[in-house]
Backbone as a printed PyTorch tensor [residue, N CA C, xyz], in Angstrom:
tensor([[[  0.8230,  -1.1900,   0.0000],
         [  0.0000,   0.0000,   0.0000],
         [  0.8660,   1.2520,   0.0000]],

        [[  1.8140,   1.3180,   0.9160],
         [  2.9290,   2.3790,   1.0940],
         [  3.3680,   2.5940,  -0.3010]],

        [[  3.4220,   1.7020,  -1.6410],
         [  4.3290,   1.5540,  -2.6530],
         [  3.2810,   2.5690,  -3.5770]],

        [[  2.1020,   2.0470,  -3.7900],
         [  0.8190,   2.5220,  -3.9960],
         [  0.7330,   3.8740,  -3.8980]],

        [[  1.0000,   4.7420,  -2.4400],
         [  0.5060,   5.9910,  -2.3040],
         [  2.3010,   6.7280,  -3.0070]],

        [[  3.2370,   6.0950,  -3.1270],
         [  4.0760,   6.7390,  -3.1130],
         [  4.2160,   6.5790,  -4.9260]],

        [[  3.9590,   5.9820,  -5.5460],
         [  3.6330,   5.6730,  -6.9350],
         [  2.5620,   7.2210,  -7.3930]],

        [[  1.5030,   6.9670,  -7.1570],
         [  0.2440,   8.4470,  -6.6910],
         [  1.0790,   9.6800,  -6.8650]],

        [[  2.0590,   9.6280,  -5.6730],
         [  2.6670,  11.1060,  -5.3260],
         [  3.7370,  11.5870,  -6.6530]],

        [[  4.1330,  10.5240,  -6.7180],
         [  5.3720,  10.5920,  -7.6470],
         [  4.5460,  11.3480,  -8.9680]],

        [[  3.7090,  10.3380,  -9.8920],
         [  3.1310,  10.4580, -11.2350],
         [  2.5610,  11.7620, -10.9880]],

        [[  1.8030,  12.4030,  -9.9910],
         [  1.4150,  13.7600,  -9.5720],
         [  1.9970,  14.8130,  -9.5480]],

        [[  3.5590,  14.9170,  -9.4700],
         [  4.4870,  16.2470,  -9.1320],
         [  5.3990,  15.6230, -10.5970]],

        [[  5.1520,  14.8970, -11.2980],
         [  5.5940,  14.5270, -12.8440],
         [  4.3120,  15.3380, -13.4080]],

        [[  3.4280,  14.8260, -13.4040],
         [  2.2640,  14.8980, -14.3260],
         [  2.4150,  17.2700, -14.2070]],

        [[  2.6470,  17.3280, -13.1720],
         [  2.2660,  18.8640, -12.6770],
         [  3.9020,  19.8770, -13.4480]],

        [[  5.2470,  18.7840, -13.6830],
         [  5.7450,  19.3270, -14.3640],
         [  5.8440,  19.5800, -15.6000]],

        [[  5.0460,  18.2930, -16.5350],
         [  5.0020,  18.4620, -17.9230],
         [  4.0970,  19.6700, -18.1440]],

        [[  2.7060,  19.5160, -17.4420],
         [  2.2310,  20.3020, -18.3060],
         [  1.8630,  21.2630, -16.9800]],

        [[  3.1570,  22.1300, -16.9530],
         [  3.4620,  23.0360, -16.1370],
         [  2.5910,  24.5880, -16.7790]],

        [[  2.7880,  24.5100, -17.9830],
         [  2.7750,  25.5580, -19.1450],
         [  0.7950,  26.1690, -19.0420]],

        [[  0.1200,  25.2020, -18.3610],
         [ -1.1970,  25.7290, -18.4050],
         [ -1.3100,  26.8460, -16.9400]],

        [[ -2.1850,  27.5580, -17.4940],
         [ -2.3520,  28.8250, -16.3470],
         [ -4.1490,  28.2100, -15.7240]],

        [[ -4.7970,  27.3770, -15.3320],
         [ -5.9620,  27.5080, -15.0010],
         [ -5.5720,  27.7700, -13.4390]],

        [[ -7.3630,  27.7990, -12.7350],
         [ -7.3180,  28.4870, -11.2380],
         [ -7.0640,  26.7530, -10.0440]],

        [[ -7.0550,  27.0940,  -9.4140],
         [ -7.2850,  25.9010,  -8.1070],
         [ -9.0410,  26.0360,  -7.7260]],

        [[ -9.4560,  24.6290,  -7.8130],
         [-10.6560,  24.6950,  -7.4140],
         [-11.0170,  23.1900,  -6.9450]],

        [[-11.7950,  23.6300,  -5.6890],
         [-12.0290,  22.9060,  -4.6360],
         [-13.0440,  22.8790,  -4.0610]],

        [[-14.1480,  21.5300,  -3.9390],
         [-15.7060,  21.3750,  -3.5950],
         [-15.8830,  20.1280,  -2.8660]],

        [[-16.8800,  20.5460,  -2.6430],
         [-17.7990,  19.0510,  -1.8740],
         [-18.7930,  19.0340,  -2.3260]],

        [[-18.9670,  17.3580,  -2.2100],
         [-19.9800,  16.6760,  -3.1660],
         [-20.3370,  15.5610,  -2.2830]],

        [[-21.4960,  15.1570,  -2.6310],
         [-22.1600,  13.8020,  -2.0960],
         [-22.0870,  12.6200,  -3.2810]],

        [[-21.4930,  11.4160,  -2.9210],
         [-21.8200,  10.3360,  -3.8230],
         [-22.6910,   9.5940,  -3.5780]],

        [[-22.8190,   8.9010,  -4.8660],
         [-24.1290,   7.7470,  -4.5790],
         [-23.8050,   6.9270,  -5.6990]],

        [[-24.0020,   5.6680,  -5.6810],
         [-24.1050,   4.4820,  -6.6220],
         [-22.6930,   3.6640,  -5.6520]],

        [[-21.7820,   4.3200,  -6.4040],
         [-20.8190,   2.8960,  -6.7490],
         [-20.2570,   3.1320,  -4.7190]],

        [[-20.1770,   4.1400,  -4.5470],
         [-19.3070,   5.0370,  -3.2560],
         [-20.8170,   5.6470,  -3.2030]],

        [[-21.1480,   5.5760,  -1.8880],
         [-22.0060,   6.5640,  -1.0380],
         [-21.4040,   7.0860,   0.0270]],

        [[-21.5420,   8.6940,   0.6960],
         [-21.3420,   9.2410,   1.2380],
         [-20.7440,  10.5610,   0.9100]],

        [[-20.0860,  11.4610,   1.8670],
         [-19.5420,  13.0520,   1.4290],
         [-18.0370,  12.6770,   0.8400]],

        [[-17.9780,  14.0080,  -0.1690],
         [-16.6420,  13.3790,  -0.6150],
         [-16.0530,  15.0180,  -0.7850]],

        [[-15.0260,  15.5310,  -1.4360],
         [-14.1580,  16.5930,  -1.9890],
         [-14.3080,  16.1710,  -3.5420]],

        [[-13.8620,  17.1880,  -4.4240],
         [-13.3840,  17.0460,  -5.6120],
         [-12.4610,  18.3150,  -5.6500]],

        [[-11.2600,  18.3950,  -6.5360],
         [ -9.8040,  18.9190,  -6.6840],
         [ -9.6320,  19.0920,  -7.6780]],

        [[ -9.3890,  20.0560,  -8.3310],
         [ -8.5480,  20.7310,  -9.7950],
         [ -7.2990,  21.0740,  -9.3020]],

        [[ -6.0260,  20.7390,  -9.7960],
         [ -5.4720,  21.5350,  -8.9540],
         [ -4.7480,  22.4680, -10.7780]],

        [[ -4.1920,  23.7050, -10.1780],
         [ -3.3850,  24.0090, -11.4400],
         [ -2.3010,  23.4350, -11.9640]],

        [[ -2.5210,  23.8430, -13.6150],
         [ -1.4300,  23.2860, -13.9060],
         [ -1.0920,  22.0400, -14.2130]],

        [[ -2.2590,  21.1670, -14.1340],
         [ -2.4310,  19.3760, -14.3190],
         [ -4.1060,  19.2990, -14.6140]],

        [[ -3.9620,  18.5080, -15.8290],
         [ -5.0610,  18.6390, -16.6540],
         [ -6.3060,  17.4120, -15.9240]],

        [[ -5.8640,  17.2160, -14.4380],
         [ -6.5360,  15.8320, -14.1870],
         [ -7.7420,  16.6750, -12.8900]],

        [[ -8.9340,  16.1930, -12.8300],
         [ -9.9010,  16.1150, -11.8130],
         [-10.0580,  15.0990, -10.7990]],

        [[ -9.5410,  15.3190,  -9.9390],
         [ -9.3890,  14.5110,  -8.1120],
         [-10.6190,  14.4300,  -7.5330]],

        [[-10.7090,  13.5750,  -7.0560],
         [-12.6400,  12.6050,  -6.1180],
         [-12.2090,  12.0940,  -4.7940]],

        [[-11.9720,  11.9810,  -4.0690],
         [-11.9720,  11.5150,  -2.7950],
         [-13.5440,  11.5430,  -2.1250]],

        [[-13.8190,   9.8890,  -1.8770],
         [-15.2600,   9.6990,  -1.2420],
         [-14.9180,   8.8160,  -0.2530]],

        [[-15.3020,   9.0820,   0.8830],
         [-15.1990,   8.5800,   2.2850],
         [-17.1380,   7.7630,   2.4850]],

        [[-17.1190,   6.8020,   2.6650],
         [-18.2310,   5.6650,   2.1360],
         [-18.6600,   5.1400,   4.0040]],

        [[-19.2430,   5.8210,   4.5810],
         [-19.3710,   5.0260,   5.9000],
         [-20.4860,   4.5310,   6.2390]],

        [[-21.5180,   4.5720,   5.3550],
         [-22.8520,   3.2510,   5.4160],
         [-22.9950,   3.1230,   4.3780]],

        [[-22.3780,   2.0080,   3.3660],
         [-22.8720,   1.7950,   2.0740],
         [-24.0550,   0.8190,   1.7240]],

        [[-24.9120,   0.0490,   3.1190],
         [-25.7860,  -0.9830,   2.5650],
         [-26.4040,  -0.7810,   3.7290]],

        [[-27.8180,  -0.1780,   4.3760],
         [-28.9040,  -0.0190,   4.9780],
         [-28.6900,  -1.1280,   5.7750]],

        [[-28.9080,  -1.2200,   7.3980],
         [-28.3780,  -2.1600,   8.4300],
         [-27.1770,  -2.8520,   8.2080]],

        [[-26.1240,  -2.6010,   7.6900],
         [-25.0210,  -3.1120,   7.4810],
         [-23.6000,  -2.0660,   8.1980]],

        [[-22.7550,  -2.4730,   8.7030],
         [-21.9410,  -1.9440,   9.1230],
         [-21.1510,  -2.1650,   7.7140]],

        [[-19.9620,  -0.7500,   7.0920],
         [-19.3210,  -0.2360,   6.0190],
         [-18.8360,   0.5180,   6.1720]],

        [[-17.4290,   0.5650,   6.0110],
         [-16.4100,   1.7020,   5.8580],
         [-15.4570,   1.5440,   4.5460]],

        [[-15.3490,   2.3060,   3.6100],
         [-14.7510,   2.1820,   2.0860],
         [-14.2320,   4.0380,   1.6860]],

        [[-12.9110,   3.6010,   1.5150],
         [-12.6110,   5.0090,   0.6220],
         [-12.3890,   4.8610,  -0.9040]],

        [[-12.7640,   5.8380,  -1.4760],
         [-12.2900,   5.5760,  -2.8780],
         [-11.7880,   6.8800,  -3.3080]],

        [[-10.7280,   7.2270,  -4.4170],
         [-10.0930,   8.0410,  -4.5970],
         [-10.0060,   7.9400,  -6.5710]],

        [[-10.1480,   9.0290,  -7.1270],
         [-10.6030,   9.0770,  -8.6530],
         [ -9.5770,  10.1330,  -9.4450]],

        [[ -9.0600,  10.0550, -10.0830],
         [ -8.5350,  11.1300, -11.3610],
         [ -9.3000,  10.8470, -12.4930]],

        [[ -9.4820,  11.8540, -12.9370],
         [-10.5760,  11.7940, -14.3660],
         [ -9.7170,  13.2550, -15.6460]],

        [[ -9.4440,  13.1090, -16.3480],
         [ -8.9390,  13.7340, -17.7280],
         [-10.3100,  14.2180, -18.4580]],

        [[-11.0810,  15.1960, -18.4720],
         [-11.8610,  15.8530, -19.2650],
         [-11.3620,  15.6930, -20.7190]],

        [[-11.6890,  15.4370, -21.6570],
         [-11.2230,  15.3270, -22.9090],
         [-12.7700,  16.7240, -23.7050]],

        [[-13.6940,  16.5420, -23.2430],
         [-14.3110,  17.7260, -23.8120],
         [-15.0800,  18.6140, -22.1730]],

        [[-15.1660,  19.6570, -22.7580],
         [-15.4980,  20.7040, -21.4110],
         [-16.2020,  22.0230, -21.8120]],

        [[-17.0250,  22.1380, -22.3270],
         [-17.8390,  22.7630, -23.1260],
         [-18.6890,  23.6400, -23.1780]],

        [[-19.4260,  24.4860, -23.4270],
         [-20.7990,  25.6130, -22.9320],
         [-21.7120,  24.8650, -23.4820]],

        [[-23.0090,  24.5260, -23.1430],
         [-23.6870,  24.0190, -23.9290],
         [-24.3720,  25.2890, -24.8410]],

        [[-25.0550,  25.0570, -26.0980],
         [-25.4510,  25.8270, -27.2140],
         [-26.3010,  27.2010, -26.2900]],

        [[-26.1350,  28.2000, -26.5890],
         [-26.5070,  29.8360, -26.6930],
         [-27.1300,  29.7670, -25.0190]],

        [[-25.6020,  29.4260, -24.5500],
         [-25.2640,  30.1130, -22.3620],
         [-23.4060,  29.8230, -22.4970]],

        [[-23.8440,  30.3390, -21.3350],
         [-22.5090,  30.7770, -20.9970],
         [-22.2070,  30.2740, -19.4600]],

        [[-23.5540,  29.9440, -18.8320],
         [-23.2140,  29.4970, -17.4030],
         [-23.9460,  27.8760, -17.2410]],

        [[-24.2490,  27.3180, -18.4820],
         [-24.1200,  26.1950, -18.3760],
         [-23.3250,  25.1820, -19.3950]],

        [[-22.3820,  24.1040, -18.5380],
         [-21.5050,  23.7510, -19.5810],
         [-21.5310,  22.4030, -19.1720]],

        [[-20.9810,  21.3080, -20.0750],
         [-21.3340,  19.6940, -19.5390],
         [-19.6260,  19.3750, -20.0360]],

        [[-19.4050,  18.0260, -19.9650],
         [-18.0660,  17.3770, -19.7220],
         [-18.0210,  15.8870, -19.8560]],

        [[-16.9850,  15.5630, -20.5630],
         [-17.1230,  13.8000, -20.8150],
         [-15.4320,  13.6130, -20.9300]],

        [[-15.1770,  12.5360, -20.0100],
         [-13.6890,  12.1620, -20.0020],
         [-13.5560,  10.8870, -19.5990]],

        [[-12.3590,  10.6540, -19.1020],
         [-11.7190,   9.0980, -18.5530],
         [-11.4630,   9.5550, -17.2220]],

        [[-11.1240,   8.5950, -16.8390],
         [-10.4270,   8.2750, -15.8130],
         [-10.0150,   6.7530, -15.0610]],

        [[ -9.4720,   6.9260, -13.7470],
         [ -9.7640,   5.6140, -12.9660],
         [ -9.6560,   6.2150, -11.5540]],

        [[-10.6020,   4.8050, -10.7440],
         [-10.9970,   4.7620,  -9.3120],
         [-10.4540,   3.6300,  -8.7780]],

        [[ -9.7500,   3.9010,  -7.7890],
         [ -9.4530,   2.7520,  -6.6440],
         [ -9.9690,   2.7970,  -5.3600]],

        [[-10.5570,   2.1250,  -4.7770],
         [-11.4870,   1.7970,  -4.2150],
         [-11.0380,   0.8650,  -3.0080]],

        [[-11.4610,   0.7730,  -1.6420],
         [-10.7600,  -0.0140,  -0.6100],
         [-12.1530,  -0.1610,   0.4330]],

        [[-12.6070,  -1.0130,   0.8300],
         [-13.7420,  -1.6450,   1.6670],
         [-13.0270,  -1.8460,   3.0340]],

        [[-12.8230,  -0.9570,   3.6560],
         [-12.4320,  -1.5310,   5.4470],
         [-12.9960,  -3.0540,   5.9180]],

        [[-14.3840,  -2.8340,   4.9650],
         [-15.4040,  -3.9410,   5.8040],
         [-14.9040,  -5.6600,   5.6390]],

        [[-14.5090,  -5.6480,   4.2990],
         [-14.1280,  -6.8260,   4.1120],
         [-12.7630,  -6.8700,   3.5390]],

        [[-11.7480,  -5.7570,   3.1200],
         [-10.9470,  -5.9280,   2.7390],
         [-10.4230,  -5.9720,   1.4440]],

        [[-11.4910,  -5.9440,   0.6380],
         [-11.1410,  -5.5940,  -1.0380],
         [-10.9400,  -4.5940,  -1.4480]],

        [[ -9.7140,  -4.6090,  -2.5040],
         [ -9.2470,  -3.5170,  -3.5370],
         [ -9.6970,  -3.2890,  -4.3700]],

        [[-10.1280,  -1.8280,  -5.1980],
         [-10.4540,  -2.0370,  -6.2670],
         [-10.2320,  -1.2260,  -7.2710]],

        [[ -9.9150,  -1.4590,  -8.5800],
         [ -9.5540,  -0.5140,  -9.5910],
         [ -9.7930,  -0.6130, -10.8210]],

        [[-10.6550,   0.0760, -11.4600],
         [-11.7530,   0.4230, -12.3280],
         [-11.3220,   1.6950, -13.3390]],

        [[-11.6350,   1.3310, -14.4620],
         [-11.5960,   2.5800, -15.3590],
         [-12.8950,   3.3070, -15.7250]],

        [[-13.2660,   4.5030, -15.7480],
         [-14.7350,   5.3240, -15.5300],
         [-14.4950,   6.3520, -16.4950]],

        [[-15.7190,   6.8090, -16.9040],
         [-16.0020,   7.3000, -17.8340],
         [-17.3500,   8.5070, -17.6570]],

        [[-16.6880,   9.5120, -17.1550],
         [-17.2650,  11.0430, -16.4670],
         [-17.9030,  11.5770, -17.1820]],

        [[-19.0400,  11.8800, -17.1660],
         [-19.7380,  12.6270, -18.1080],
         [-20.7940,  13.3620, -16.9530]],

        [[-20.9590,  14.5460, -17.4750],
         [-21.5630,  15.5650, -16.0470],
         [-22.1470,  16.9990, -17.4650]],

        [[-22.4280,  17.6000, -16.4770],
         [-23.0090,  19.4790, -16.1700],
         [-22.8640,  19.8710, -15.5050]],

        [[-22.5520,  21.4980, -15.2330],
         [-22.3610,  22.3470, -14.0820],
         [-22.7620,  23.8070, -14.6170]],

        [[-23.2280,  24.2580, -13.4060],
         [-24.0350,  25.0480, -13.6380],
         [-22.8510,  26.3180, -12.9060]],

        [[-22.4910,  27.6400, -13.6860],
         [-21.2840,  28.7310, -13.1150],
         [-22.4160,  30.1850, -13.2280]],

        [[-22.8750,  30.1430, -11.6920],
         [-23.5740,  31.2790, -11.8410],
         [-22.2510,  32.0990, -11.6080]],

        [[-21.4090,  32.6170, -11.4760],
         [-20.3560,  33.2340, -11.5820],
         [-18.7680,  32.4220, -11.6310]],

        [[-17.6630,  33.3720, -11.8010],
         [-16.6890,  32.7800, -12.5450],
         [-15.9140,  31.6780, -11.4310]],

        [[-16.1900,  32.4910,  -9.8420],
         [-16.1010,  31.8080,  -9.0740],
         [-16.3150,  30.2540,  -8.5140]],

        [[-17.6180,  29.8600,  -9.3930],
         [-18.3880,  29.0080,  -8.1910],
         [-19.2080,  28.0250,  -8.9140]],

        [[-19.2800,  27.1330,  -9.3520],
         [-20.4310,  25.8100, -10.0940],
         [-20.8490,  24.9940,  -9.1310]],

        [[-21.8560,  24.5570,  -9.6370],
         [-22.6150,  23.3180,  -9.0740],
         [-22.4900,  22.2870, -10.4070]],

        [[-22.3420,  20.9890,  -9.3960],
         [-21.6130,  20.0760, -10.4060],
         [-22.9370,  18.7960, -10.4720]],

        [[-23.0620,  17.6670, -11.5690],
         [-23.3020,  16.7720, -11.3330],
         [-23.3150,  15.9400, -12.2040]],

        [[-22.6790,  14.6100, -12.2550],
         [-21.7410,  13.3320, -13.0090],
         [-22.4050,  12.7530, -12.4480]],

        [[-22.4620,  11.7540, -13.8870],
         [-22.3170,  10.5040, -13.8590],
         [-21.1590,   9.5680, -14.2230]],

        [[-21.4670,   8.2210, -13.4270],
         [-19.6980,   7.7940, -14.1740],
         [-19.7370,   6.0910, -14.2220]],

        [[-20.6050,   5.6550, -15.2700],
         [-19.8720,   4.0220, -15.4950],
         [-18.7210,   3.6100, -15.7200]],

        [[-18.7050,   2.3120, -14.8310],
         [-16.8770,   2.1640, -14.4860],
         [-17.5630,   0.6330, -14.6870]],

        [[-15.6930,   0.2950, -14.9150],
         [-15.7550,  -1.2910, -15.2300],
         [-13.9880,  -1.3530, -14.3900]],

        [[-14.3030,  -2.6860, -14.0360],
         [-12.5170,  -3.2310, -13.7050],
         [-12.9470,  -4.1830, -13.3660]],

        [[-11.6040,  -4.4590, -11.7360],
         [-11.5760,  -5.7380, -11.2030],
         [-11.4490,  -5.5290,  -9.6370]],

        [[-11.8920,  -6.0940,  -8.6490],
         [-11.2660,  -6.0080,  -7.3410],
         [-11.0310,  -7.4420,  -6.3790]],

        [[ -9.7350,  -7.0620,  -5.7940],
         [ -9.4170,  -8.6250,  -5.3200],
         [ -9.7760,  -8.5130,  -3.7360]],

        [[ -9.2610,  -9.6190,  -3.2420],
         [-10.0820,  -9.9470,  -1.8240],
         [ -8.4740,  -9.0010,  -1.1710]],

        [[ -8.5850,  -9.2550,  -0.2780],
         [ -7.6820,  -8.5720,   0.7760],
         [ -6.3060,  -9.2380,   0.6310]],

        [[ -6.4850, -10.2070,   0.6080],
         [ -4.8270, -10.9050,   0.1000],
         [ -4.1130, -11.1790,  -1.2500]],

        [[ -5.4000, -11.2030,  -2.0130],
         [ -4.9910, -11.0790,  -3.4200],
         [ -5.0830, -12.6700,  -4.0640]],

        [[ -6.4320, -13.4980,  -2.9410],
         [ -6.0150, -14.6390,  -3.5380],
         [ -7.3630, -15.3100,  -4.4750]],

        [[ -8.3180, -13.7600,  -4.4330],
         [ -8.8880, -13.6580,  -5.3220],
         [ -9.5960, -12.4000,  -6.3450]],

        [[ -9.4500, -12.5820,  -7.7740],
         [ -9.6010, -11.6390,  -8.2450],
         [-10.8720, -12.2460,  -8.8950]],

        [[-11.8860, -10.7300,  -8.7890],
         [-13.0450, -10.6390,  -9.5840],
         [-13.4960,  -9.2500, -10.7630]],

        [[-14.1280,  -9.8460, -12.0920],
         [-14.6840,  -8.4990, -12.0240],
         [-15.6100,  -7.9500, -11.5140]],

        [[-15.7640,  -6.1920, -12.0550],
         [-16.6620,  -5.6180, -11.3620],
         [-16.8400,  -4.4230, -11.9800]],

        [[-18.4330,  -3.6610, -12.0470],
         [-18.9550,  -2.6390, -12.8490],
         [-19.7670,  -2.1830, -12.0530]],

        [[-20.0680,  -1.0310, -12.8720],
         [-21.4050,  -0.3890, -11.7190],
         [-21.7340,   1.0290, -12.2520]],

        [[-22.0700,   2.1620, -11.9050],
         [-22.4580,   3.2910, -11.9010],
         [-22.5330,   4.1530, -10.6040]],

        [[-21.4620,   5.7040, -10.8990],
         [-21.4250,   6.2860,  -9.3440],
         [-22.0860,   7.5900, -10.1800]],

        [[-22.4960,   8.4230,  -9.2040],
         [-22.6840,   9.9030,  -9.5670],
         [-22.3090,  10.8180,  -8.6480]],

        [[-22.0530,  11.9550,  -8.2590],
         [-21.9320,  12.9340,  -7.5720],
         [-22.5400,  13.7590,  -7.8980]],

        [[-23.1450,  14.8340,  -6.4700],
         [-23.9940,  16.6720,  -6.8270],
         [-23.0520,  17.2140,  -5.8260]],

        [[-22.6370,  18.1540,  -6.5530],
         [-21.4760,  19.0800,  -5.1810],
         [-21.7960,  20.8290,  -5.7720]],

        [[-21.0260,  21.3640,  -5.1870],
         [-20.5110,  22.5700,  -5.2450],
         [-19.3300,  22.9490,  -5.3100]],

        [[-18.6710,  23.7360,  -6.2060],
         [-16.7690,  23.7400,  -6.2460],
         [-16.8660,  25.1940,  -6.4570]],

        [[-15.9280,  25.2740,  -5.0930],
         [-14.8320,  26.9890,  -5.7250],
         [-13.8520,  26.9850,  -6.0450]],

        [[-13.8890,  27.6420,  -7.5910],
         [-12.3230,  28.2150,  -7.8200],
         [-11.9000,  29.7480,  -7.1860]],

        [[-10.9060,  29.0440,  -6.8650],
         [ -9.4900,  30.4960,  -6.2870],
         [ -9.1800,  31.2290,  -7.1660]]])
């Protein structure tokens, strides 16, 4: 796991030097998930790196069931758009991937997703966001001595400020 977060850090302060050359703002929200991850989460732009950050903290995912699961997301916008004759509403479709960790039982998981959303910028400051995101992969048991696949559908509704 240690190898994992330090892999993360690394490709992150790489990824932030190539494409050093973009000027966008820092912007930073909270959002609620639901589907794949339930519970409150953050989402992260940071400058200067063309990738969108998800962190969802999951602490009742199944009605009378005890659940604790984090999952953590980068997503690449490939289109980002106004929709036809506005200016404060715009939608978005990209890639990404989610890894995913169940306290409850111990499975990993890592999935490739496919972001597609709207957000609404009543000023330059400030949107309201909301995605959808079918994902497909695999997640193994806690030791790794079994691997399965696995699909599903998550969404998020948040609010994000840019700086």
């Amino acid at each position: 796991m240690k190898r994992f977060i330090l892999i993360v850090v690394f490709a992150s302060v790489l990824a932030g030097n190539i494409f050093a050359g973009s000027n966008d703002n820092l912007g930073l929200g909270t959002v609620f998930y639901g589907g794949y991850g339930y519970g409150p989460g953050i989402v992260l732009k940071l400058p200067a790196i063309p990738l969108y950050w998800g962190l969802n903290v999951s602490v009742r995912g199944i009605p009378d069931k005890q659940y604790f699961g984090v999952s953590i997301s980068g997503d690449y916008h490939f289109f980002d758009q106004a929709l036809p004759n506005t200016e404060i509403f715009n939608w978005f479709l990209g890639s990404g991937i989610i890894y995913t960790h169940s306290h409850f039982d111990g499975k990993n998981g890592l999935s490739a997703r496919i972001p597609l959303g709207v957000y609404f910028s009543p000023s330059q400051k400030f949107d309201v966001i909301l995605e959808l995101s079918p994902q497909a992969g695999f997640y193994a048991s806690a030791n790794f001595s079994k691997v399965d696949f696995d699909y599903g559908m998550s969404g998020l509704l948040g609010v994000r400020y840019w700086f």
